[in-house]
NUMARTI-769697 format. One record per atom (N, C-alpha, C): residue in three letters; x, y negated, z; atom name. Coordinates in steps of 0.02 Angstrom, whole numbers. Each point is the difference from the previous one (the first is absolute). Layout:
<pt rest="ALA" u="X" v="Y" w="Z" atom="CA"/>
...
This chain:
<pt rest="UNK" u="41" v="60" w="0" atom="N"/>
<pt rest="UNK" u="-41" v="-60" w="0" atom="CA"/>
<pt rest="UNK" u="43" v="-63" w="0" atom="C"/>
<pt rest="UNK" u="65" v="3" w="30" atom="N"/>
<pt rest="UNK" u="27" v="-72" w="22" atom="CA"/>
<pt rest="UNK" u="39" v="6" w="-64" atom="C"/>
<pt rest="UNK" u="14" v="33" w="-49" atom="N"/>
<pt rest="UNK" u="51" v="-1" w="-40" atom="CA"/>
<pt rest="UNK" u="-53" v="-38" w="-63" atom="C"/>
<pt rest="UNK" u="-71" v="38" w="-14" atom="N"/>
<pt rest="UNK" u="-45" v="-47" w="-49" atom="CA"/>
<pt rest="UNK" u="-17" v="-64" w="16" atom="C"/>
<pt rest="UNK" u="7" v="-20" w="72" atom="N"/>
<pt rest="UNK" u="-12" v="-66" w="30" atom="CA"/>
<pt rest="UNK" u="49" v="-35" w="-34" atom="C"/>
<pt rest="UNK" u="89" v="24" w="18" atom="N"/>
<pt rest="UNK" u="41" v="-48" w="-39" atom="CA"/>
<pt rest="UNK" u="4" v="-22" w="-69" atom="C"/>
<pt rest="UNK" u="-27" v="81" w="-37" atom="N"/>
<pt rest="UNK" u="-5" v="-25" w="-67" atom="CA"/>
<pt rest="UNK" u="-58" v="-38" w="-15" atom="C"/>
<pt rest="UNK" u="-57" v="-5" w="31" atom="N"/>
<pt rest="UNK" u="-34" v="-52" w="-33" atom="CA"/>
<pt rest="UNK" u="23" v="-75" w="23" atom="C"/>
<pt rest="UNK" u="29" v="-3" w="62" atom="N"/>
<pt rest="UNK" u="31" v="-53" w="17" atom="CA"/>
<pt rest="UNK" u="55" v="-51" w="-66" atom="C"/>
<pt rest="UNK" u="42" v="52" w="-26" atom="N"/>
<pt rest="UNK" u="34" v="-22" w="-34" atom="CA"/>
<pt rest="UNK" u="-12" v="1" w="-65" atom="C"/>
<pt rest="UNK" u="-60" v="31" w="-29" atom="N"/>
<pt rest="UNK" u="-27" v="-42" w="-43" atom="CA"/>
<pt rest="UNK" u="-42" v="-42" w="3" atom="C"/>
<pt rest="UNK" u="-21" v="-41" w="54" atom="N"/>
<pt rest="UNK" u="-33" v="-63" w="11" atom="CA"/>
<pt rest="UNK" u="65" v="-44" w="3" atom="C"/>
<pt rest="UNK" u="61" v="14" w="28" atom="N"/>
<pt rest="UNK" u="29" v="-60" w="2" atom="CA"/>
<pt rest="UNK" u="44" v="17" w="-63" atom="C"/>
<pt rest="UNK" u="3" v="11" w="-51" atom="N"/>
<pt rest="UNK" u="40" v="-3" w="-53" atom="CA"/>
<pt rest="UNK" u="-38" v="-29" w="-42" atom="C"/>
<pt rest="UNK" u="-53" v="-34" w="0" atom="N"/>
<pt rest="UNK" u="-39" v="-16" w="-50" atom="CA"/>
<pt rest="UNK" u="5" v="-83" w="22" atom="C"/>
<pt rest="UNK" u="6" v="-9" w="67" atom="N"/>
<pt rest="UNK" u="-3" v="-72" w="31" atom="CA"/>
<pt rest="UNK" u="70" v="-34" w="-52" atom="C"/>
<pt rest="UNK" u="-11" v="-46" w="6" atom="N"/>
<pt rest="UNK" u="43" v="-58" w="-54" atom="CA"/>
<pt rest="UNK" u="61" v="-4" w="41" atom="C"/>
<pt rest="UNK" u="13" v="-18" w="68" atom="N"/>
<pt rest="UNK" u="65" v="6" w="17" atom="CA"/>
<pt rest="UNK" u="48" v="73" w="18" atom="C"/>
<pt rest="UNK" u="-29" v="35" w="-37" atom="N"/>
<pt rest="UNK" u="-3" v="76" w="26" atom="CA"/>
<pt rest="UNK" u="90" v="9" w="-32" atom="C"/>
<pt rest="UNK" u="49" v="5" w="39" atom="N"/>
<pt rest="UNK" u="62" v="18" w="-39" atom="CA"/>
<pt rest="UNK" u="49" v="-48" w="7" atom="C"/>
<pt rest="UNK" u="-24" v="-84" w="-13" atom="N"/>
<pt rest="UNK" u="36" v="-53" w="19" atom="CA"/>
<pt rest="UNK" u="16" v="-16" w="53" atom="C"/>
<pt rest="UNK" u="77" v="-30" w="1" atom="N"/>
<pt rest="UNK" u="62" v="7" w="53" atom="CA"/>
<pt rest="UNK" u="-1" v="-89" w="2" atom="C"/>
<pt rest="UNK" u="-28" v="-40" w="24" atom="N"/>
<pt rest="UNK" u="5" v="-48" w="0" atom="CA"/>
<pt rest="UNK" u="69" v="-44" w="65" atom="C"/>
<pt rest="UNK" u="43" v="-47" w="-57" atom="N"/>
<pt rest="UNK" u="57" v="-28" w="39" atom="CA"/>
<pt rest="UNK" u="-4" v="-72" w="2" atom="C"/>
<pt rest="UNK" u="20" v="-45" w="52" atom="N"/>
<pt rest="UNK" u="-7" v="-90" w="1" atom="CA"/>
<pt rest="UNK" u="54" v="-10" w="-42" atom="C"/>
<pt rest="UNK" u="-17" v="-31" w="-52" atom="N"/>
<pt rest="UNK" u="74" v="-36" w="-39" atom="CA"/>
<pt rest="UNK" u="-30" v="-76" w="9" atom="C"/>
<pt rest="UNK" u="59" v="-49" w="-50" atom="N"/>
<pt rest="UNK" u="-19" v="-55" w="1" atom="CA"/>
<pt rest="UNK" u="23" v="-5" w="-83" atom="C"/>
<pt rest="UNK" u="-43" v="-75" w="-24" atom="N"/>
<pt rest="UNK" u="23" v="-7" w="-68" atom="CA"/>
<pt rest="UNK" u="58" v="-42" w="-24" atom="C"/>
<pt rest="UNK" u="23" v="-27" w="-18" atom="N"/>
<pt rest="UNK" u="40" v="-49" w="-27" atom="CA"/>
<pt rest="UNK" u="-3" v="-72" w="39" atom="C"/>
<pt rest="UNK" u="-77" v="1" w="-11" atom="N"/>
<pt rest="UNK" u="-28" v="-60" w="39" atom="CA"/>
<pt rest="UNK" u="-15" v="0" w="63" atom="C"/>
<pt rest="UNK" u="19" v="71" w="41" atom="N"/>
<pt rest="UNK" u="-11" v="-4" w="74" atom="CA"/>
<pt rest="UNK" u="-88" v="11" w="21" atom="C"/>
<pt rest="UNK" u="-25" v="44" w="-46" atom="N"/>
<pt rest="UNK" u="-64" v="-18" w="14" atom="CA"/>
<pt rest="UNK" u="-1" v="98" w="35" atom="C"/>
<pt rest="UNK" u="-34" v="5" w="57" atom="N"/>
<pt rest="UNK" u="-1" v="55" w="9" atom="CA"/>
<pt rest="UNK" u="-65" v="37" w="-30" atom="C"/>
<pt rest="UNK" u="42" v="76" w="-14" atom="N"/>
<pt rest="UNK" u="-50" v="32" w="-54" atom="CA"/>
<pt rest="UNK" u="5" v="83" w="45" atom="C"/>
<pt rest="UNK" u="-27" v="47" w="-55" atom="N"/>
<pt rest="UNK" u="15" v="46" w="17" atom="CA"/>
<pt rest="UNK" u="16" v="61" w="-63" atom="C"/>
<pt rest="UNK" u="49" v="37" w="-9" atom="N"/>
<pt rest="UNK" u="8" v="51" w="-52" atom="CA"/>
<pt rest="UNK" u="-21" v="66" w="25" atom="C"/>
<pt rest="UNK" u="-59" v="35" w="-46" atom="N"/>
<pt rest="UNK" u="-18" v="43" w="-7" atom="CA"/>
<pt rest="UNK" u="37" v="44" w="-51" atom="C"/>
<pt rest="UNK" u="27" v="71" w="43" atom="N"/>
<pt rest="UNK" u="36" v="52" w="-59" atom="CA"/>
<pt rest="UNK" u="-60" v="61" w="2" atom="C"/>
<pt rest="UNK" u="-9" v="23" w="-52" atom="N"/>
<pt rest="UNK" u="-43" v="61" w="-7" atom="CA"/>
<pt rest="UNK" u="19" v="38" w="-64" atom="C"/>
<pt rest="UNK" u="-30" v="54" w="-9" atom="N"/>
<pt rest="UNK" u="15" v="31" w="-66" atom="CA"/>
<pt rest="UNK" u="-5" v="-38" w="-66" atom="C"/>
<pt rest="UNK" u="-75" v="-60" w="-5" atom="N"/>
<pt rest="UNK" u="19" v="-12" w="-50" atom="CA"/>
<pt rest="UNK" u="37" v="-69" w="-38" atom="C"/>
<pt rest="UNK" u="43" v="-18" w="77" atom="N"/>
<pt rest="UNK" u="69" v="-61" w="-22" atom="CA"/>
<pt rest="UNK" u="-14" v="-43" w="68" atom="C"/>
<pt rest="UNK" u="16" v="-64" w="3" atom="N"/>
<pt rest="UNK" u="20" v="-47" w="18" atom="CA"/>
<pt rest="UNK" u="-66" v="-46" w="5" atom="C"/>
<pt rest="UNK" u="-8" v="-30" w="57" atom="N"/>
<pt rest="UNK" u="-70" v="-50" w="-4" atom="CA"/>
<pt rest="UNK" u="21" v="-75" w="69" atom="C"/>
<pt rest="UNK" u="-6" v="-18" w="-25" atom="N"/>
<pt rest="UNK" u="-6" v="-59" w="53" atom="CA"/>
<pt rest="UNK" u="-63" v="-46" w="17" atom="C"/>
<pt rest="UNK" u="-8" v="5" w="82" atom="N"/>
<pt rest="UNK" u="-62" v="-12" w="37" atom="CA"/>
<pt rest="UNK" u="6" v="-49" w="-4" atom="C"/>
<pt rest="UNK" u="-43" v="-39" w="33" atom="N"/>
<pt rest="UNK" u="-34" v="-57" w="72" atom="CA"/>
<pt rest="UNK" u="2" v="36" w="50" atom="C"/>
<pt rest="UNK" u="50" v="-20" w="34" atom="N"/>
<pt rest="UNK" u="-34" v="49" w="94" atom="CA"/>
<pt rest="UNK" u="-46" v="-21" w="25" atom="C"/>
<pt rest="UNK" u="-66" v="-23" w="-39" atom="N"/>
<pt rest="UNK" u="-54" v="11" w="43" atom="CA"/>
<pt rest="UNK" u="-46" v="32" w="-72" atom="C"/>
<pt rest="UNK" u="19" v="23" w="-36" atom="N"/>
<pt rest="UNK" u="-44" v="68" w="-39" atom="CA"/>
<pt rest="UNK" u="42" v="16" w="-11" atom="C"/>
<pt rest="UNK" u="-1" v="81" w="30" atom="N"/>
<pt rest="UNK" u="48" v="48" w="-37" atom="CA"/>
<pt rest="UNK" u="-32" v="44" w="-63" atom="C"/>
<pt rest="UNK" u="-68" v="-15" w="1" atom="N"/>
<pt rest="UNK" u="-26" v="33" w="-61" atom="CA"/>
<pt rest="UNK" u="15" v="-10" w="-76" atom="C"/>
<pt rest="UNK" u="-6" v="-71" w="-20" atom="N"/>
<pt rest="UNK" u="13" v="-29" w="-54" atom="CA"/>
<pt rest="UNK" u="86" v="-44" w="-23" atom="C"/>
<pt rest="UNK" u="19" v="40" w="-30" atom="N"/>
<pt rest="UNK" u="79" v="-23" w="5" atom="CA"/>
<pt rest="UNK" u="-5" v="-73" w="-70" atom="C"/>
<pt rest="UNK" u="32" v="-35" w="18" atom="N"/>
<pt rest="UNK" u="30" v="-50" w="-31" atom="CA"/>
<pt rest="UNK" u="6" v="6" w="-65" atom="C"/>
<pt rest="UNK" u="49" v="31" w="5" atom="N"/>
<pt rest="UNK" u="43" v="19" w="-55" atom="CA"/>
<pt rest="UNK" u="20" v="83" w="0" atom="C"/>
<pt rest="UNK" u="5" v="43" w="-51" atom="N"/>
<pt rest="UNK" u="28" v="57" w="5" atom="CA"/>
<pt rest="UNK" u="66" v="20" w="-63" atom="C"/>
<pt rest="UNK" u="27" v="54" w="22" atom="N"/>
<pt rest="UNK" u="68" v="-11" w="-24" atom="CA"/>
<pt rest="UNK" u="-13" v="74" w="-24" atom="C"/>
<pt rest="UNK" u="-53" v="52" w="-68" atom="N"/>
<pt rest="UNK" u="19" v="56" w="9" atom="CA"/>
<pt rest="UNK" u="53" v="15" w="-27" atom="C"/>
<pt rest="UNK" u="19" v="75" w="47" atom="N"/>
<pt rest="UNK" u="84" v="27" w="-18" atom="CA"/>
<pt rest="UNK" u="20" v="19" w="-57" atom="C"/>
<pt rest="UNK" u="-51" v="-6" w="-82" atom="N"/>
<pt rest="UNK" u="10" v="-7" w="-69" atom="CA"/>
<pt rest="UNK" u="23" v="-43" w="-8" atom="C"/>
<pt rest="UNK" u="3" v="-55" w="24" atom="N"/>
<pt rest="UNK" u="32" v="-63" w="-17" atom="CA"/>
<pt rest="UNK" u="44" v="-42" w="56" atom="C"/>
<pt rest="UNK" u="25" v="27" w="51" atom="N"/>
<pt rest="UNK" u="63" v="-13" w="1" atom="CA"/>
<pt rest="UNK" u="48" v="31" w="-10" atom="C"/>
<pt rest="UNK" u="61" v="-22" w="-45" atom="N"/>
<pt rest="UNK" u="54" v="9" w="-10" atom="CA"/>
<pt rest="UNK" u="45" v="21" w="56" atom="C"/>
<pt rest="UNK" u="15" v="-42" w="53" atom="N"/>
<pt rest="UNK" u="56" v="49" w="36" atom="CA"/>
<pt rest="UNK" u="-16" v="-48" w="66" atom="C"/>
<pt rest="UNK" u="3" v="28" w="75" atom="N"/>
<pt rest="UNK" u="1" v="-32" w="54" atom="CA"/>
<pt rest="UNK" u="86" v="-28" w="25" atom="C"/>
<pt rest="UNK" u="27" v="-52" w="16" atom="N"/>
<pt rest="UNK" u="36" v="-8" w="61" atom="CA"/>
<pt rest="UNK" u="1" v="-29" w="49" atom="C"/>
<pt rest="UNK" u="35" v="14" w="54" atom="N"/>
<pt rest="UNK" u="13" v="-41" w="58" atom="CA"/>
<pt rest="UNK" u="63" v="-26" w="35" atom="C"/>
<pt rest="UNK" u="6" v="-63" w="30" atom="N"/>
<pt rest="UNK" u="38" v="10" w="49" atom="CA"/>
<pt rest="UNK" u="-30" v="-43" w="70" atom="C"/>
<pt rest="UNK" u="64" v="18" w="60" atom="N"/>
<pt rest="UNK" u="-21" v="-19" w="66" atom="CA"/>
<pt rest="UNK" u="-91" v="13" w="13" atom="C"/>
<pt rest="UNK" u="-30" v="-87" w="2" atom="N"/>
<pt rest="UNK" u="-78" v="-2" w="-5" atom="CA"/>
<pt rest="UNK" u="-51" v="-20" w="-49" atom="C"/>
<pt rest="UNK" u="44" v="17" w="-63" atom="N"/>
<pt rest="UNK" u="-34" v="-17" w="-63" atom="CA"/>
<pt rest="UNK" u="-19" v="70" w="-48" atom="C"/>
<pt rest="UNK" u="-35" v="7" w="-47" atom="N"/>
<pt rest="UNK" u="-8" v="36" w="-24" atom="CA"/>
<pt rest="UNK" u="-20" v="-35" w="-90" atom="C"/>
<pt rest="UNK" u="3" v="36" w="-52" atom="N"/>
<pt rest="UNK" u="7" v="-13" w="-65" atom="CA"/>
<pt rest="UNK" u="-48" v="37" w="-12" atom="C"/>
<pt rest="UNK" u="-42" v="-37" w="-47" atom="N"/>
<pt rest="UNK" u="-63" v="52" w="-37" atom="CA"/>
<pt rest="UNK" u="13" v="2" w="-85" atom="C"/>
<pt rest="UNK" u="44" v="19" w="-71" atom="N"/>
<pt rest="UNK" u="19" v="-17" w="-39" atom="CA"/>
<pt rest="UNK" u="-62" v="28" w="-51" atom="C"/>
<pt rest="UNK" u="-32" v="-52" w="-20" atom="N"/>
<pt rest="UNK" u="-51" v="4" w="-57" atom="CA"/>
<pt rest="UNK" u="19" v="8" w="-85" atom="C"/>
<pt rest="UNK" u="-15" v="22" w="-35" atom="N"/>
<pt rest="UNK" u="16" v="-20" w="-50" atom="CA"/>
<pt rest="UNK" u="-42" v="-37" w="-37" atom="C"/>
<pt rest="UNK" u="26" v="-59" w="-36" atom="N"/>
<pt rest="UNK" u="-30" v="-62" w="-4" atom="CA"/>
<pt rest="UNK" u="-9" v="16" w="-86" atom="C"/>
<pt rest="UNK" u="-51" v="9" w="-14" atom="N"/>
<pt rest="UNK" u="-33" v="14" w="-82" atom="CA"/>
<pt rest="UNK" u="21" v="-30" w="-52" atom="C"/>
<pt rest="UNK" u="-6" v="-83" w="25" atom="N"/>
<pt rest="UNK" u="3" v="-53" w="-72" atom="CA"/>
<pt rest="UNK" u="86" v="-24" w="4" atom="C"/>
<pt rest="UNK" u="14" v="19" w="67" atom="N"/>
<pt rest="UNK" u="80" v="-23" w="-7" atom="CA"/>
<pt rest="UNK" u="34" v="58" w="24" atom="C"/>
<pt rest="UNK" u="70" v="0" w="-25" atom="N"/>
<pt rest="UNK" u="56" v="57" w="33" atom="CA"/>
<pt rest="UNK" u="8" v="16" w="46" atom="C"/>
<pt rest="UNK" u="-21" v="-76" w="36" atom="N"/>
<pt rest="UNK" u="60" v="12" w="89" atom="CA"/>
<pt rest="UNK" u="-61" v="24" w="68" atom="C"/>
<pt rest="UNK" u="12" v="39" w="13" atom="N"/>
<pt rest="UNK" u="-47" v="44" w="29" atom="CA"/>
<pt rest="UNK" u="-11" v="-65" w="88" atom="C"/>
<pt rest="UNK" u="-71" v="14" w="-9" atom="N"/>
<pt rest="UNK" u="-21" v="-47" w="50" atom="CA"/>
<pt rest="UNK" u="17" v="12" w="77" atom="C"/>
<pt rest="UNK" u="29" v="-21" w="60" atom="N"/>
<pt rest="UNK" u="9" v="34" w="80" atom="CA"/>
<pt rest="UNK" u="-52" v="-24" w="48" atom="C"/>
<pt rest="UNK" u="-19" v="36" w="13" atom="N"/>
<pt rest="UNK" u="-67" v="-16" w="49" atom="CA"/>
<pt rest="UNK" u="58" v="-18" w="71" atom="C"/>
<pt rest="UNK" u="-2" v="-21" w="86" atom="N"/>
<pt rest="UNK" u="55" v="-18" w="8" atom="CA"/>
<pt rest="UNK" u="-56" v="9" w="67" atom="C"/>
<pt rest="UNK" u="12" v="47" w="41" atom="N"/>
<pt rest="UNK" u="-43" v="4" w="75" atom="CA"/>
<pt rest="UNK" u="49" v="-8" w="66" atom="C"/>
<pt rest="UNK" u="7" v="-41" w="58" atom="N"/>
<pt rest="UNK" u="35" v="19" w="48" atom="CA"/>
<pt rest="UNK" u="-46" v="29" w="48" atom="C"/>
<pt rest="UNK" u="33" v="38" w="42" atom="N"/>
<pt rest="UNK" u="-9" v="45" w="67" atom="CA"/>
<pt rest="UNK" u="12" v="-31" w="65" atom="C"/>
<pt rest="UNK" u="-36" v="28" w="41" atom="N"/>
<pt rest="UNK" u="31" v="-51" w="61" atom="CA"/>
<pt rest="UNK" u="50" v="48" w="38" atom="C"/>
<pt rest="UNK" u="-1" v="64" w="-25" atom="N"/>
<pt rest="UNK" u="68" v="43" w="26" atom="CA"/>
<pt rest="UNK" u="39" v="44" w="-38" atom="C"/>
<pt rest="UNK" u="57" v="-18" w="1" atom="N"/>
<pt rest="UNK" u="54" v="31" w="-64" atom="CA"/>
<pt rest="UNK" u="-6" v="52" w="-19" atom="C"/>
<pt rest="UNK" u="-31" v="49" w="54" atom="N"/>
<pt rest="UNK" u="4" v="93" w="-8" atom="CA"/>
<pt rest="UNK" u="-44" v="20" w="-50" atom="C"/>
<pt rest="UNK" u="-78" v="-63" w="6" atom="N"/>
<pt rest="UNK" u="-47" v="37" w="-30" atom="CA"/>
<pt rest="UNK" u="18" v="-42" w="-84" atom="C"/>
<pt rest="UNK" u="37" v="-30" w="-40" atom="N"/>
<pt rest="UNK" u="19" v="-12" w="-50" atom="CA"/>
<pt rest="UNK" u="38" v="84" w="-18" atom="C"/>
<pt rest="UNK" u="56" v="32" w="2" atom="N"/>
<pt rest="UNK" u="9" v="47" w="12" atom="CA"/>
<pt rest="UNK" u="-64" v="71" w="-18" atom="C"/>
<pt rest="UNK" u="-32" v="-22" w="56" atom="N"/>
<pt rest="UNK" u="-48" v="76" w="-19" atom="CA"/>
<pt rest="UNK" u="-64" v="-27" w="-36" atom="C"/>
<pt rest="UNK" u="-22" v="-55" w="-30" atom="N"/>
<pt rest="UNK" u="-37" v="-5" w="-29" atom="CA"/>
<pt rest="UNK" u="42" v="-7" w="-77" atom="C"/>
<pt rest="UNK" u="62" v="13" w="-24" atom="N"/>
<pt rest="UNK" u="44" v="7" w="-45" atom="CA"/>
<pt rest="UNK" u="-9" v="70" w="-15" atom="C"/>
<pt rest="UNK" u="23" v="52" w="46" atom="N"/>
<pt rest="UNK" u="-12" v="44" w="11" atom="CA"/>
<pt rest="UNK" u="-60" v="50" w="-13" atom="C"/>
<pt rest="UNK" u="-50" v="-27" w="29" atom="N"/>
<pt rest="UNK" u="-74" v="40" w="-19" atom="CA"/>
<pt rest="UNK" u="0" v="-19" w="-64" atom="C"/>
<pt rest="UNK" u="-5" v="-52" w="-36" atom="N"/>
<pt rest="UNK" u="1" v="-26" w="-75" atom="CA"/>
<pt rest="UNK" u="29" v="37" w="-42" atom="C"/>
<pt rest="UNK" u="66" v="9" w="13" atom="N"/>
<pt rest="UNK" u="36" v="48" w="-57" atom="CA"/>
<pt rest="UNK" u="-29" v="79" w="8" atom="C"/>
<pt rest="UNK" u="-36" v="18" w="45" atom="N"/>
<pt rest="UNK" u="-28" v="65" w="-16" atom="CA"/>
<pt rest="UNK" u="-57" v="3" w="-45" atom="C"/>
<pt rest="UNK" u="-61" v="-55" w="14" atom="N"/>
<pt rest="UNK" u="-42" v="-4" w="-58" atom="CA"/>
<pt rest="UNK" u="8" v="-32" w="-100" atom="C"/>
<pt rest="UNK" u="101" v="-43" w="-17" atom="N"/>
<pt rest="UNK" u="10" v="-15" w="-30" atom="CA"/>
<pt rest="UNK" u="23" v="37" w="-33" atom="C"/>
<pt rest="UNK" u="22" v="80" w="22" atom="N"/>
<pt rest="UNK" u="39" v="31" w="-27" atom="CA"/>
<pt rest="UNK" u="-35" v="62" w="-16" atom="C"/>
């Protein structure tokens, strides 16, 4: 009985919209605090006060390559009408999680 309980459990919550997303505080360029959503299908950036509806999304078909250093992180787009591939440009408020959000990325880029 408790084992069909979990499975219906977990298909109620896999269907919910934040179901999977790892949400982290970055900041933008402009210092505006946001939030990055990683999930299977790419890259999304919040409002921290809806995590439902992202901003902007980044899927992982179309970025080109992630980097980082210290508390920054690189989002590299490729830019259609011109050559030079566009950098999305997020800081962290702690060095480690630049690092493992580098990290989780290159497993779904590759």
């Amino acid at each position: 009985m408790l084992a069909s309980s979990e499975m219906e459990y977990l298909k109620i919550a896999q269907d919910l919209e934040m179901y999977g997303v790892n949400y982290f505080a970055i900041r933008n360029k402009k210092g505006t605090e946001l939030l990055l959503g990683v999930d299977a299908l790419g890259l999304h950036i919040y409002d921290p006060d809806n995590r439902l509806t992202p901003k902007i999304s980044f899927p992982w078909n179309e970025i080109r390559n992630i980097s980082y250093s210290d508390k920054e992180v690189w989002i590299h787009l490729p830019s259609f009408p011109r050559a030079v591939p566009v950098r999305a440009q997020l800081q962290f408020k702690m060095p480690s999680l630049s690092c493992f959000i580098c990290c989780a990325c290159y497993g779904q880029l590759s």
